[in-house]
MIDOSE-1310 file (N, C-alpha, C; in nm, 2 decimals, decimal comma, always signed):
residues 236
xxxx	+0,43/+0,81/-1,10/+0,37/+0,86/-0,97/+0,48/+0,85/-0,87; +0,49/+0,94/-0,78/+0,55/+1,00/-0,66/+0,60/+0,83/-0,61; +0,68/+0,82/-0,48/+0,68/+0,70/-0,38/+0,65/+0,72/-0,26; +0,48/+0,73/-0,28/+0,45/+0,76/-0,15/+0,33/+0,64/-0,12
xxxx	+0,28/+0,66/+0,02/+0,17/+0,58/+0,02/+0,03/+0,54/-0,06; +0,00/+0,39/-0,07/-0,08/+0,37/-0,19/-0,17/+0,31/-0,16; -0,31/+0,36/-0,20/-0,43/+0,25/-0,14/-0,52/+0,23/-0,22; -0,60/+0,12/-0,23/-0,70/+0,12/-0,35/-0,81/+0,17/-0,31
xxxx	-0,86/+0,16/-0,43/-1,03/+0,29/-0,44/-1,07/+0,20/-0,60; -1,20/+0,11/-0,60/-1,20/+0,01/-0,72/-1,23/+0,15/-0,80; -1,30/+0,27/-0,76/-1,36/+0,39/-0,86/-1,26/+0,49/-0,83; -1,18/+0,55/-0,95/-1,14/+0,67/-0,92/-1,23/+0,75/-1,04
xxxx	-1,26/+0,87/-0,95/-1,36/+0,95/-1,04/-1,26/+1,07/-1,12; -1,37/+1,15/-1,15/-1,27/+1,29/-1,25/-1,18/+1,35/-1,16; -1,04/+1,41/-1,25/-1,00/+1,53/-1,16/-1,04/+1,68/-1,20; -1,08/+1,75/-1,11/-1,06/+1,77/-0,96/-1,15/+1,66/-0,92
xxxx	-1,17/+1,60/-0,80/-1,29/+1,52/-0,72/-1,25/+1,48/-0,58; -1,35/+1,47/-0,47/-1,32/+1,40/-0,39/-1,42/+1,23/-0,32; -1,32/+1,20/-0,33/-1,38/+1,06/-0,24/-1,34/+0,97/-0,14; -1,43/+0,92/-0,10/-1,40/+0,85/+0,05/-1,26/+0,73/+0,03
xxxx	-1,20/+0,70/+0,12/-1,10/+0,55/+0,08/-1,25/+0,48/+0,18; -1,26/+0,37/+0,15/-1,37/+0,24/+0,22/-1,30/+0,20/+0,34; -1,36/+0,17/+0,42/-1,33/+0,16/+0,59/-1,22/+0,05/+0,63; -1,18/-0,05/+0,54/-1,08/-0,10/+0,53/-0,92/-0,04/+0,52
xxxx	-0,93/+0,03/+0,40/-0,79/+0,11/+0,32/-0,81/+0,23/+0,45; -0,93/+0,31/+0,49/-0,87/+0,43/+0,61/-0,84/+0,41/+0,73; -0,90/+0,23/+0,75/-0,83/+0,23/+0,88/-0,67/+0,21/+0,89; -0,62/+0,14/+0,76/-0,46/+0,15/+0,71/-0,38/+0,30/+0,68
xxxx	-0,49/+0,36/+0,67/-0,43/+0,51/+0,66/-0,40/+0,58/+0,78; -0,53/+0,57/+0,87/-0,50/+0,65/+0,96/-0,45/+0,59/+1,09; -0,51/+0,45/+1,10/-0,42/+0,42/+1,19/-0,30/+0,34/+1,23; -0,26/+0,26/+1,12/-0,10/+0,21/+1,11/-0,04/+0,30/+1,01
xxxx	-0,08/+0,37/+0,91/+0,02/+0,44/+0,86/+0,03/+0,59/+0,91; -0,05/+0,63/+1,04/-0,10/+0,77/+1,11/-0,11/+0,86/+1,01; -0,12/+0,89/+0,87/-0,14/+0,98/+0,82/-0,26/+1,09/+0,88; -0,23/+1,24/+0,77/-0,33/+1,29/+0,86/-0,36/+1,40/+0,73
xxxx	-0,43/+1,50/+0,78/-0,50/+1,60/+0,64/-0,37/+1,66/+0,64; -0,38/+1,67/+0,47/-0,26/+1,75/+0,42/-0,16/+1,66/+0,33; -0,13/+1,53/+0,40/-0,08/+1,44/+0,35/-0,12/+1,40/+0,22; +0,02/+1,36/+0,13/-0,02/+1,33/-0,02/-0,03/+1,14/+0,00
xxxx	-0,13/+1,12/-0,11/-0,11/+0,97/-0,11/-0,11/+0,95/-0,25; -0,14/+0,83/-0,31/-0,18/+0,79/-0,41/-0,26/+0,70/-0,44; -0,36/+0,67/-0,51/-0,43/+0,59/-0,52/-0,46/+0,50/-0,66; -0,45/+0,37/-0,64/-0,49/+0,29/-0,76/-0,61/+0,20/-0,76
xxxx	-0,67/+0,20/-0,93/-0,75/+0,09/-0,92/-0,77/-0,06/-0,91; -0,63/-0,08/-0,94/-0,58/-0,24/-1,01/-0,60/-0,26/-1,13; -0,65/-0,15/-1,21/-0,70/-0,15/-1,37/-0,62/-0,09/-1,43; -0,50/-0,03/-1,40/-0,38/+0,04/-1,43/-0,42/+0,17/-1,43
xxxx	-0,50/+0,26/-1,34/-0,49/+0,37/-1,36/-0,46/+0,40/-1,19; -0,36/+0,53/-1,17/-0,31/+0,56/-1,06/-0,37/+0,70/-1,02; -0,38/+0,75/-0,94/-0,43/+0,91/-0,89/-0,37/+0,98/-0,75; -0,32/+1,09/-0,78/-0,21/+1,14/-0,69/-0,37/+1,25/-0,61
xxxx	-0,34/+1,23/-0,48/-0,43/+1,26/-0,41/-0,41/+1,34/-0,27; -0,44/+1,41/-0,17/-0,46/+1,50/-0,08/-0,54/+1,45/+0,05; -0,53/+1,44/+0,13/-0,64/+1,40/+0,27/-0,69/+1,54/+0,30; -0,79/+1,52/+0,27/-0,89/+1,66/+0,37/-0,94/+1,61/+0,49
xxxx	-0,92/+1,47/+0,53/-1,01/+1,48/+0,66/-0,95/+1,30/+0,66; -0,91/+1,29/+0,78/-0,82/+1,15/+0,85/-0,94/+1,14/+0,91; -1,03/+1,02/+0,84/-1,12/+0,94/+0,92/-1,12/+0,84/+0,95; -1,06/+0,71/+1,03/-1,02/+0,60/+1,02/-1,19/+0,47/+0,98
xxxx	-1,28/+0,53/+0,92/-1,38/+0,50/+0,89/-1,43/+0,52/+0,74; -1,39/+0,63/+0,70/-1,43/+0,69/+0,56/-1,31/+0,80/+0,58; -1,19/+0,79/+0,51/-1,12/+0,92/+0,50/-1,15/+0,94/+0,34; -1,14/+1,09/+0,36/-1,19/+1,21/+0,25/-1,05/+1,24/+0,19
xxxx	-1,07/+1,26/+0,07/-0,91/+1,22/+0,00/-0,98/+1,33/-0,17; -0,89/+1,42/-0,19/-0,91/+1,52/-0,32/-0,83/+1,49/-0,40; -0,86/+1,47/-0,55/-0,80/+1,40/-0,66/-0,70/+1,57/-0,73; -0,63/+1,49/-0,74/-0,58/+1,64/-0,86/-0,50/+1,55/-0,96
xxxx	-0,45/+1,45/-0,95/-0,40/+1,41/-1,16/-0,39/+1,25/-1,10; -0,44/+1,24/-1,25/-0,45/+1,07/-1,30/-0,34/+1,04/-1,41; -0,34/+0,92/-1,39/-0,23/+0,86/-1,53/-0,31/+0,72/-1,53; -0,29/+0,66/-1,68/-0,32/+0,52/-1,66/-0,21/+0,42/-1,74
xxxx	-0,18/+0,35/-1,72/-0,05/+0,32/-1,73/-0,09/+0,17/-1,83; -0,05/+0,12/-1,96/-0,13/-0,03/-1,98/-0,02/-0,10/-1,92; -0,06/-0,28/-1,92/+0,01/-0,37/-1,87/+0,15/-0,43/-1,96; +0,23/-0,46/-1,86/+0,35/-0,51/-1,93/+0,35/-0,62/-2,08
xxxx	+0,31/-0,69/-1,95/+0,31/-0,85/-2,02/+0,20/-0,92/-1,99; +0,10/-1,02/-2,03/-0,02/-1,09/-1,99/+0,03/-1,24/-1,94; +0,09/-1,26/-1,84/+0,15/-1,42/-1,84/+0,07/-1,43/-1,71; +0,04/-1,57/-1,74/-0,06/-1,67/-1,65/+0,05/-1,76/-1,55
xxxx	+0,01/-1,72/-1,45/+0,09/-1,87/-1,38/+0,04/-1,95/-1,34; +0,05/-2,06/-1,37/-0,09/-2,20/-1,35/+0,04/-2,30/-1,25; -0,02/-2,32/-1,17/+0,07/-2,42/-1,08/-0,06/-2,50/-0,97; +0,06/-2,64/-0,93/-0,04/-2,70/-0,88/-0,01/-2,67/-0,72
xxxx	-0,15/-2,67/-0,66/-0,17/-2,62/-0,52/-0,05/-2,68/-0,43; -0,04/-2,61/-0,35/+0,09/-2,62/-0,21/-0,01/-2,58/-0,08; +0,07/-2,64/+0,00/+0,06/-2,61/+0,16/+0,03/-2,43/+0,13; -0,06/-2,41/+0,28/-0,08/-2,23/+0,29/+0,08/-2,15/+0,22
xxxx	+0,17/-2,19/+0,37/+0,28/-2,10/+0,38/+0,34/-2,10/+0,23; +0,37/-2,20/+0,12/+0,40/-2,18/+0,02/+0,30/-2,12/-0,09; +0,18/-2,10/-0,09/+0,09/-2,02/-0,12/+0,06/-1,88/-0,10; +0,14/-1,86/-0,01/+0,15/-1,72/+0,04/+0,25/-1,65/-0,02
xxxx	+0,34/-1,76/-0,02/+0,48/-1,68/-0,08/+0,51/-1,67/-0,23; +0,46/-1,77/-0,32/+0,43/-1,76/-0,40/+0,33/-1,63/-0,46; +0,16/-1,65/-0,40/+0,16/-1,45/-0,48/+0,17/-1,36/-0,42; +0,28/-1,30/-0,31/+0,33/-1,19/-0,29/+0,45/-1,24/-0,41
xxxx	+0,54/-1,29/-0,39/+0,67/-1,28/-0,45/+0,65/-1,28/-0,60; +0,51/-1,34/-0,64/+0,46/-1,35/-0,83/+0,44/-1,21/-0,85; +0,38/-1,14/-0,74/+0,33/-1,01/-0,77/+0,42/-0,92/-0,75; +0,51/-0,93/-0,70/+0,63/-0,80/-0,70/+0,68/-0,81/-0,82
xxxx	+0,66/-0,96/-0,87/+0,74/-0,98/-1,02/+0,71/-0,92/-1,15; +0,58/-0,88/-1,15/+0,47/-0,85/-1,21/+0,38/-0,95/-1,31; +0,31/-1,04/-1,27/+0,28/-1,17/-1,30/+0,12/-1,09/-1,33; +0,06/-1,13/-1,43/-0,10/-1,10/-1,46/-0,20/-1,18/-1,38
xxxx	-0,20/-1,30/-1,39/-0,31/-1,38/-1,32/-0,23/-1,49/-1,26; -0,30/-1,55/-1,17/-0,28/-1,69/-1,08/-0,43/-1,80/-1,17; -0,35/-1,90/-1,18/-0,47/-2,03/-1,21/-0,42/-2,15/-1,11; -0,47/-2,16/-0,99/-0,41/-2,29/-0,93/-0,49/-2,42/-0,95
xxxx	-0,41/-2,52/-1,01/-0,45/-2,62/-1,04/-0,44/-2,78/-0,88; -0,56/-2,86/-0,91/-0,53/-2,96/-0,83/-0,51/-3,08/-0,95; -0,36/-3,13/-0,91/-0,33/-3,23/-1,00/-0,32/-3,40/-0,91; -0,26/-3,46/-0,96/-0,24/-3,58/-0,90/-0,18/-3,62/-0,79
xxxx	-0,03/-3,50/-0,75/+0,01/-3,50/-0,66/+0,00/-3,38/-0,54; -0,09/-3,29/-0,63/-0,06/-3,18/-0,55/-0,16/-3,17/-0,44; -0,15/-3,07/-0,31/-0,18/-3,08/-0,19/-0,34/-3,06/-0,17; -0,39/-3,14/-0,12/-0,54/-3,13/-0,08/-0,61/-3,08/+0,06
xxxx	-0,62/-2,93/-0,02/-0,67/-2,86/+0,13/-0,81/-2,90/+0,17; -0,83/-2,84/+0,29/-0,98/-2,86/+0,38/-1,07/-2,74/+0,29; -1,01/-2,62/+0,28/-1,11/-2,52/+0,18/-0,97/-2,38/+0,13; -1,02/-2,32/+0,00/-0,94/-2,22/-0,01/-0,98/-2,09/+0,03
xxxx	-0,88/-2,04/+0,09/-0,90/-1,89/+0,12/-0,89/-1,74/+0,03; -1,00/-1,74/-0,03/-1,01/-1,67/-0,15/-0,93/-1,48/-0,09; -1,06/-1,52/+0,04/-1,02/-1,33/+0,02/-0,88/-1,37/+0,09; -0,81/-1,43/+0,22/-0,68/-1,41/+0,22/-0,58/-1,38/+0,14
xxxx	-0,63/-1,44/+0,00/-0,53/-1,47/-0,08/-0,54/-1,34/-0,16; -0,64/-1,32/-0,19/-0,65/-1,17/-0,26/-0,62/-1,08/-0,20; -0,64/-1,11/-0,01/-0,57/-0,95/+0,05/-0,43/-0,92/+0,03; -0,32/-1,03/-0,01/-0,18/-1,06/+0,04/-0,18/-1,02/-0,09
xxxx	-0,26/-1,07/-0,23/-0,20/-1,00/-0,40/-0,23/-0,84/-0,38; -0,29/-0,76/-0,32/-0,35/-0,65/-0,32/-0,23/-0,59/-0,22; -0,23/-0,66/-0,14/-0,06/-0,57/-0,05/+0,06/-0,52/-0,09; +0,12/-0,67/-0,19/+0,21/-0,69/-0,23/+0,19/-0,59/-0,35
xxxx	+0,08/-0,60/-0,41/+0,10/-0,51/-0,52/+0,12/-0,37/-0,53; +0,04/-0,30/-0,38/+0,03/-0,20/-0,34/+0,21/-0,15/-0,31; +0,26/-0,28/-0,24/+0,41/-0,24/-0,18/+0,49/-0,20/-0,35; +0,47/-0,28/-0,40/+0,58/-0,29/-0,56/+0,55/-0,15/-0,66
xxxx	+0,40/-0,13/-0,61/+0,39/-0,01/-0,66/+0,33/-0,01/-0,84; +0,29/-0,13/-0,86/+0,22/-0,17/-0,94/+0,08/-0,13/-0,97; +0,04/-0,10/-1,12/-0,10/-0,07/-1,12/-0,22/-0,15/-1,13; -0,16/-0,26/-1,19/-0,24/-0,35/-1,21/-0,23/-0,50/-1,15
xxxx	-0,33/-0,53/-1,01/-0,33/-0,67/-0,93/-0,37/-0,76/-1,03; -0,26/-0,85/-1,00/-0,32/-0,97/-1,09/-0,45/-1,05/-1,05; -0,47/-1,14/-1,15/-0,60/-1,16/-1,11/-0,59/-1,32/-1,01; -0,65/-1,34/-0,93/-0,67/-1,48/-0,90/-0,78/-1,57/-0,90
xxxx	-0,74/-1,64/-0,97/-0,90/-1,77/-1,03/-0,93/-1,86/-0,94; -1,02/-1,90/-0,96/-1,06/-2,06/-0,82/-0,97/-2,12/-0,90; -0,94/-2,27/-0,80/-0,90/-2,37/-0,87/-0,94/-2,46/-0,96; -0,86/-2,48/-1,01/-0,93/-2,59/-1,10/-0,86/-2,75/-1,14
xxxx	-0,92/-2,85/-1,18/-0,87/-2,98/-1,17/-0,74/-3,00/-1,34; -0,68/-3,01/-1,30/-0,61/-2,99/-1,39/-0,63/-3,06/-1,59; -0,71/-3,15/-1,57/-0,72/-3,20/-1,68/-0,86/-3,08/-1,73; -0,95/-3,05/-1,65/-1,04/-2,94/-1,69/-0,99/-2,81/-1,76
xxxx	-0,85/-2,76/-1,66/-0,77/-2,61/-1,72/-0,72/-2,67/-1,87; -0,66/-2,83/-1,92/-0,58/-2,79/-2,02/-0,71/-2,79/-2,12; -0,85/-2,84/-2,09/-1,01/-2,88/-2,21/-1,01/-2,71/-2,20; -1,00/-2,60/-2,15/-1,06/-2,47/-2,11/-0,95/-2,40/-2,14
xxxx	-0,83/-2,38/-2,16/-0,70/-2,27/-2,19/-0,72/-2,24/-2,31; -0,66/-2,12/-2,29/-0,68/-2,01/-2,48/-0,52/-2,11/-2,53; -0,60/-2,12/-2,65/-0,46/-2,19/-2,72/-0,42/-2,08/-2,80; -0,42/-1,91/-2,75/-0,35/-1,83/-2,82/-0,26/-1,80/-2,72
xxxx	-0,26/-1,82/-2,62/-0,13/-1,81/-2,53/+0,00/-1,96/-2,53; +0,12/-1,92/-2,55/+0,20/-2,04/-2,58/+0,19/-2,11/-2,44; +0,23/-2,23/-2,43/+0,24/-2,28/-2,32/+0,33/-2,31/-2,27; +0,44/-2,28/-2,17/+0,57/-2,30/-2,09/+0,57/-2,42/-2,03
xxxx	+0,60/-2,51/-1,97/+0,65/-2,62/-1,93/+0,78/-2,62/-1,84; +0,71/-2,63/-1,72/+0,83/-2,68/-1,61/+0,82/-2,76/-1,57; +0,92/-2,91/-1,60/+0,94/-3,00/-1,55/+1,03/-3,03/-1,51; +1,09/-3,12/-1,39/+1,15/-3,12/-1,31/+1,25/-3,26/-1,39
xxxx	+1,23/-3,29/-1,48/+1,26/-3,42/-1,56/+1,35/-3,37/-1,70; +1,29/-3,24/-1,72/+1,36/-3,18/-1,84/+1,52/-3,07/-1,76; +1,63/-3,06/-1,79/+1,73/-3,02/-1,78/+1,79/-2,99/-1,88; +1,76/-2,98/-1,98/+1,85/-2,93/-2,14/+1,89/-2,85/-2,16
xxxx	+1,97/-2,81/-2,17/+2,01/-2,62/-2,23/+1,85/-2,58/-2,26; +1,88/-2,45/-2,28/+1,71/-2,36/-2,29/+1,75/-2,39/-2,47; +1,58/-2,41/-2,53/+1,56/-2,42/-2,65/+1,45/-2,23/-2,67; +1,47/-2,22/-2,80/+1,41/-2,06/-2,81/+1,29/-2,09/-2,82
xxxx	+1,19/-2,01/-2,69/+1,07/-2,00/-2,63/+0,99/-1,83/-2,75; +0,90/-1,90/-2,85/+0,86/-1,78/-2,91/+0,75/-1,71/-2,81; +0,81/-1,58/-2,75/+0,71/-1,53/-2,68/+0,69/-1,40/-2,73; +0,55/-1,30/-2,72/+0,52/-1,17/-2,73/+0,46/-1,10/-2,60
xxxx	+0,50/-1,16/-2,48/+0,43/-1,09/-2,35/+0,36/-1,18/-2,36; +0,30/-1,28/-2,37/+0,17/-1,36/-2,35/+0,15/-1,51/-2,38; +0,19/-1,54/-2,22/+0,23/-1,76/-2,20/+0,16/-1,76/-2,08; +0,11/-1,90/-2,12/+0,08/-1,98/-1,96/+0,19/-2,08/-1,92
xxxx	+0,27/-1,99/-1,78/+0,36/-2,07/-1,71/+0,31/-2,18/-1,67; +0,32/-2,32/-1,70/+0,30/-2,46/-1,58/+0,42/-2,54/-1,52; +0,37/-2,50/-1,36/+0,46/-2,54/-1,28/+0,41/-2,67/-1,20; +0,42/-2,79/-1,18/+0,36/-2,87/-1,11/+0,37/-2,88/-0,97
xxxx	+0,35/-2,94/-0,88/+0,36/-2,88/-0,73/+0,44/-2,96/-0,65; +0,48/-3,04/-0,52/+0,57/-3,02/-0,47/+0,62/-3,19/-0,51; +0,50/-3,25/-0,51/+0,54/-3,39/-0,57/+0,55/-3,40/-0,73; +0,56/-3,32/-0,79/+0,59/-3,28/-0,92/+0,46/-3,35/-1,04
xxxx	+0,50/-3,37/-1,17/+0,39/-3,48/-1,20/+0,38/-3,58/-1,25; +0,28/-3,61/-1,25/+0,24/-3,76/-1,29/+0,30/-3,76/-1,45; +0,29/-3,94/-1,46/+0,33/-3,98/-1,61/+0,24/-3,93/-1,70; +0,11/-3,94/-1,64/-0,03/-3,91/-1,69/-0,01/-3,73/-1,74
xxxx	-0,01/-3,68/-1,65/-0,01/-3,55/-1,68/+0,12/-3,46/-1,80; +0,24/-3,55/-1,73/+0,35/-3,55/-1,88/+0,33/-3,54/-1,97; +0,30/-3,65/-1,98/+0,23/-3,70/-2,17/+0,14/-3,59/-2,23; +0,02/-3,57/-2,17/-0,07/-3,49/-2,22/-0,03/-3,34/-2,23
xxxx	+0,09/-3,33/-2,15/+0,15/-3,18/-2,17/+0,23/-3,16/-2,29; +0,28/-3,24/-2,27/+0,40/-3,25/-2,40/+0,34/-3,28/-2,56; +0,17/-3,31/-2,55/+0,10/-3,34/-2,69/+0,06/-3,28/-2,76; +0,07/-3,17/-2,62/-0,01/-2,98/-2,65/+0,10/-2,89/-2,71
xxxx	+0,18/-2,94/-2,73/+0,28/-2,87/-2,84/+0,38/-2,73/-2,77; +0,36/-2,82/-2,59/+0,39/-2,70/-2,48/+0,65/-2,72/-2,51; +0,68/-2,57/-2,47/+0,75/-2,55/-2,50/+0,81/-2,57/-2,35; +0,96/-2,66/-2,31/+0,98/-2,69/-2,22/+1,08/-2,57/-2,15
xxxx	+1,10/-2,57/-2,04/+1,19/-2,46/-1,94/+1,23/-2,52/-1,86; +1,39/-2,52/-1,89/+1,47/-2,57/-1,73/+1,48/-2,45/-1,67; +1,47/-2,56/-1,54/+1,48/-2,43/-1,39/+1,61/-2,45/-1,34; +1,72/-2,54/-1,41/+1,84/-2,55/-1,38/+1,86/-2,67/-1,30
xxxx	+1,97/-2,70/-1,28/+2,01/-2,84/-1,22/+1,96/-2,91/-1,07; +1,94/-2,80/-1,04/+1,87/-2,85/-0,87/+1,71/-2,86/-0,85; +1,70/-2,97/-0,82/+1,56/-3,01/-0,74/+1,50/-2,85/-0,66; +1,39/-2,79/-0,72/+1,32/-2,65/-0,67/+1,17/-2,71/-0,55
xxxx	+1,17/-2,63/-0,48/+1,07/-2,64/-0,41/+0,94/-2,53/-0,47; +0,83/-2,58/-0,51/+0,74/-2,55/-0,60/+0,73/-2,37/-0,57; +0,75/-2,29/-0,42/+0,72/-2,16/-0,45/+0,83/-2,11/-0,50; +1,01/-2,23/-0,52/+1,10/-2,15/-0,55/+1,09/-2,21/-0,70
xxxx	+1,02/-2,27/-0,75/+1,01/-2,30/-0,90/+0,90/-2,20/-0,96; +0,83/-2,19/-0,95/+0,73/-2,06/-0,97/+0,82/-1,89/-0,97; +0,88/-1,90/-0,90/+0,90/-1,75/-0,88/+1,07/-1,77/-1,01; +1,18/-1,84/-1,00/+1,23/-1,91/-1,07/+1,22/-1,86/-1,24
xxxx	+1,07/-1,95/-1,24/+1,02/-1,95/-1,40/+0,94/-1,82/-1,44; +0,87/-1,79/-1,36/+0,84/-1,61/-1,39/+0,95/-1,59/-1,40; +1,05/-1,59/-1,34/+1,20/-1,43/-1,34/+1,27/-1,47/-1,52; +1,24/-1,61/-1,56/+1,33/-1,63/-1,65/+1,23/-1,59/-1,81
xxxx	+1,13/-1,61/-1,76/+1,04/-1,58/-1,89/+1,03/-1,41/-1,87; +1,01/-1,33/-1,76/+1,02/-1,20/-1,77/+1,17/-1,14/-1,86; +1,28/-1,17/-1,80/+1,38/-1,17/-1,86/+1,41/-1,18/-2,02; +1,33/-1,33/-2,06/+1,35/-1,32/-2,23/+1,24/-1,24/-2,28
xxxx	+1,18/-1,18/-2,23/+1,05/-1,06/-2,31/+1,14/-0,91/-2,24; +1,24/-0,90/-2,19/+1,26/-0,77/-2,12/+1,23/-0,72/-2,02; +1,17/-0,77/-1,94/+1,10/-0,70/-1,87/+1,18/-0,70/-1,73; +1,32/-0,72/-1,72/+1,37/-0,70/-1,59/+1,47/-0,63/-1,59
């Protein structure tokens, strides 16, 4: 698809067709991005299908938008990034920067050291993966899960996804990580983890990842270990 402006529509219907963008996406259309009738855009579901589109009518309420060609594109890689909670500002940066990367899902875990908020901001957090995704030009937004307590995620994880290991304790030359597009990254959070939590990772037959010699700050170890596991499947 074109590099032009992108907005989501969770329904794209047949082509030819027309449909409204929802009062959210046209108030971004028409009035920070001023578009107007005539104007080409594009539109995606986050399900990997894209649709190259037309404005008939700039309504910053319901803009009217005409479909003429679809593509649907499947997904790269299915990788999870499970990390333990951080402060807002490092939560922020972490899924725009996971989602430029092209990361499938968020699982945030609360562990022994990691940060204890007053409540999570679900839709913030989904508006900021939906931007970011929109910017990179991606079809498919990853997904973001509630949190969960960490010893809960490892009783509940598919043991058909391998499991990555970043610990801040391991430094070894990289050992060969069997992947096919499909691992759950664990990154622990800023106080890193417990002995408790070590142990039980390492029992699970999880495959370890150095992030290299320097002490990382948890959104720059997440982004980090996504770039290095993208890299050994190709994908960069």
């Amino acid at each position: 698809m074109p590099s032009i402006p992108r907005f989501l529509s969770r329904e794209i219907g047949p082509i030819p067709s027309t449909i409204h963008l929802d009062p959210e996406e046209s108030v971004h259309c028409v009035r920070v991005l001023r578009l107007s009738a005539g104007d080409p855009i594009c539109l995606i579901d986050g399900k990997g299908t894209c649709a190259e589109a037309v404005i008939l009518k700039a309504d910053p309420k319901a803009t009217l938008v005409s479909l003429s060609r679809k593509e649907f594109s499947e997904p790269r890689s299915n990788l999870e990034l499970v990390f333990g909670v951080t402060k807002p500002p490092a939560l922020e940066s972490i899924f725009r920067k996971c989602t430029e990367l092209g990361v499938r899902s968020f699982q945030p875990l609360f562990t022994e050291h990691s940060v204890r908020l007053g409540g999570w901001n679900e839709e913030r957090w989904n508006k900021i993966i939906m931007e970011a995704c929109k910017q990179c030009q991606d079809p498919w937004i990853p997904t973001l899960k509630n949190p969960l307590k960490f010893e809960d995620w490892m009783n509940l994880r598919s043991l058909s996804a391998p499991l990555v290991f970043c610990d801040e304790n391991y430094r070894a030359p990289q050992k060969n990580i069997p992947l096919n597009g499909n691992a759950h990254i664990l990154i622990g959070p800023e106080g890193g983890w417990s002995d408790r939590e070590r142990e039980w990772v390492t029992a699970q037959d999880a495959f370890p990842l150095s992030l290299g010699p320097n002490r990382l700050r948890a959104e720059t170890a997440c982004l980090v270990a996504l770039t290095l596991i993208k890299s050994k499947i190709n994908e960069l």
